[in-house]
N, C-alpha and C positions, 0 to 999 in steps of 0.2 A: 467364330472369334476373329476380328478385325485386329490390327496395328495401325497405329496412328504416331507421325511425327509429331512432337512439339519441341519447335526450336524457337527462339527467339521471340518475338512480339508474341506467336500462338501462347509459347510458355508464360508469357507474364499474366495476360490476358486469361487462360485456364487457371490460375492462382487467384486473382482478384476474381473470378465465377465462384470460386471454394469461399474464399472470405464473405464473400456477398451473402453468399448460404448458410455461411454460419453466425453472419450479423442479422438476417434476415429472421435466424432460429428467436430471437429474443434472448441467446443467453451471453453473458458478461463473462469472461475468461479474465481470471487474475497472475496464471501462470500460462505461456506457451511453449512447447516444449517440441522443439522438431528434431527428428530420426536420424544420426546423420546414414549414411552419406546423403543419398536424395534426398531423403523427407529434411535434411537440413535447409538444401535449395528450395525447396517449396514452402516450409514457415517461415523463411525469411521474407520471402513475398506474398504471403498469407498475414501473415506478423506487420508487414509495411502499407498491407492495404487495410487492415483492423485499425491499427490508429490512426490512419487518415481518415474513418469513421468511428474516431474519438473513441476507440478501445483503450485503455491505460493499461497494459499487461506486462510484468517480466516477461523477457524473452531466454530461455535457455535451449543448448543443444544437448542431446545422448550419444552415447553408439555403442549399438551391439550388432552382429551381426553373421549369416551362416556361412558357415566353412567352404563353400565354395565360393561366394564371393572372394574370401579372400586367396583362394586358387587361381582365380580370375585375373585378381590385383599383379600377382607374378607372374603368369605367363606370359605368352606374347599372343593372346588371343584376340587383343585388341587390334592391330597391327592387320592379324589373317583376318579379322570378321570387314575393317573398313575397306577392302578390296572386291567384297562377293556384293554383287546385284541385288539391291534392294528384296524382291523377291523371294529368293533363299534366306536373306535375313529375315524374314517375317514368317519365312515355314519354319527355322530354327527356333523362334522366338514361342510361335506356339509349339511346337514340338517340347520344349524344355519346360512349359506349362506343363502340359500333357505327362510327362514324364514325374515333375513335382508332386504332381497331386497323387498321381499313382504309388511315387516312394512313400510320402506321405502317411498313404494307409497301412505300411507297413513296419518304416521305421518313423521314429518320432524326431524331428528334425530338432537340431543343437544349435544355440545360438552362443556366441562366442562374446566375451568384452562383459569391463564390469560395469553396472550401472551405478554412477555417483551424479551427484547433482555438485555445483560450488555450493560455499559453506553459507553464503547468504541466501539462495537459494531452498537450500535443506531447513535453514531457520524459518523461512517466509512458510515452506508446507508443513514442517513442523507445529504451528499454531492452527493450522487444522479450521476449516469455515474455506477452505479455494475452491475454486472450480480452475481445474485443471485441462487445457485443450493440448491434446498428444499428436500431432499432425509426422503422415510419412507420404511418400510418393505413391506408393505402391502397398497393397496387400496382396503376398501368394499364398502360404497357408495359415499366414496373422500370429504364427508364435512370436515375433520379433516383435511386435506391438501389442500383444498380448502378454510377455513378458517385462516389457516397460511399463504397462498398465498393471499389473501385478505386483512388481515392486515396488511402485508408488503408494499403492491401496496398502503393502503390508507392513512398509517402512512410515508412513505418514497418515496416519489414521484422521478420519472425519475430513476429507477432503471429495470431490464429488470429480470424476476423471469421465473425458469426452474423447471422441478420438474422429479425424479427419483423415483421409485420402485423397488423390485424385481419382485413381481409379481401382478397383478389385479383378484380379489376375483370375484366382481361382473360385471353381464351381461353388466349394464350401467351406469358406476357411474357417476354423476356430474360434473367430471373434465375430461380433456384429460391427460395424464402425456408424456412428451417429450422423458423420456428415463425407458424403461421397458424391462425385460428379459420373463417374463413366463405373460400368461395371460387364464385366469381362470381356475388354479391352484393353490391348497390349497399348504401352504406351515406351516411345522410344522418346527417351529426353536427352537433353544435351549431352549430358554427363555420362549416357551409359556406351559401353564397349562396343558396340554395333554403330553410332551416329558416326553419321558424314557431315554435322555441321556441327558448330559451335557457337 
């Protein structure tokens, strides 16, 4: 398993590859719906290269997310990880894969935060005929995406739900994702607690 930076030009540039792929699929997205926190950053430049080839799509955000990210969010982890040598960051990085996948098989991981859509939103899937694209950064073991994909299917019936990544973290996660670029491939983005750049 590799780690890979994408910061800046790399970042926008790996986003328009995803939109490319999922324009290139043939299919028409009437709703986009990106993950927050990262998968927000990534539909929004997923979202901005779709209709620059004339996709007409709502754009909406979610979030939910597992308990240790927001462990993360309070500490001062952020702070100690941007002073350690690229190197150790990237054996941490898999190491915490490694460690995921194993809890994983034991205990079933908890995703936190309620899923709502805005009211105009929930109307537009409500009438049922959308195809729906669920775009995130990242898959580890796909409950968080698998869970936004599930509540959509069971809150909003006859609607046809796709799901987009950049890359898949874990060996086997839960879900299958329809449009993916890297697969198990750590990926350090701007936004996450280890980057040294912005």
């Amino acid at each position: 398993m590799k780690v890979i930076n994408l910061y800046g030009d790399s970042f926008v540039k790996t986003c328009k590859d995803l939109a490319t792929q999922i324009n290139n699929s043939g299919e028409v997205f009437d709703v986009v719906v990106g993950i927050q926190t990262g998968g927000g950053y990534v539909a929004r430049e997923v979202y901005k290269t779709l209709k620059e080839q004339s996709i007409n799509a709502t754009y909406v955000e979610v979030k939910i997310q597992r308990g240790s990210t927001r462990a993360k969010e309070v500490s001062h982890v952020k702070t100690i990880l941007r002073k350690l040598p690229e190197f150790i960051l990237n054996f941490l990085r898999i190491l915490e894969v490694e460690f995921l996948e194993l809890k994983a098989k034991f205990i079933k991981p908890v995703r936190h935060g309620e899923i709502s859509f805005a009211s105009e939103v929930g109307h537009l899937l409500s009438e049922g005929g959308k195809n729906i694209l669920l775009i995130d950064d990242c898959i580890d073991t796909g409950y968080t995406i698998k869970a936004i994909k599930d509540y959509i299917e069971e809150n909003f019936l006859n609607n046809k739900v796709k799901t987009a990544v950049v890359t898949i973290a874990h060996r086997k996660p839960i879900i299958k994702v329809d449009y993916k670029l890297f697969n198990r491939v750590l990926i350090r983005f701007p936004w996450a607690n280890d980057a040294k750049e912005k």
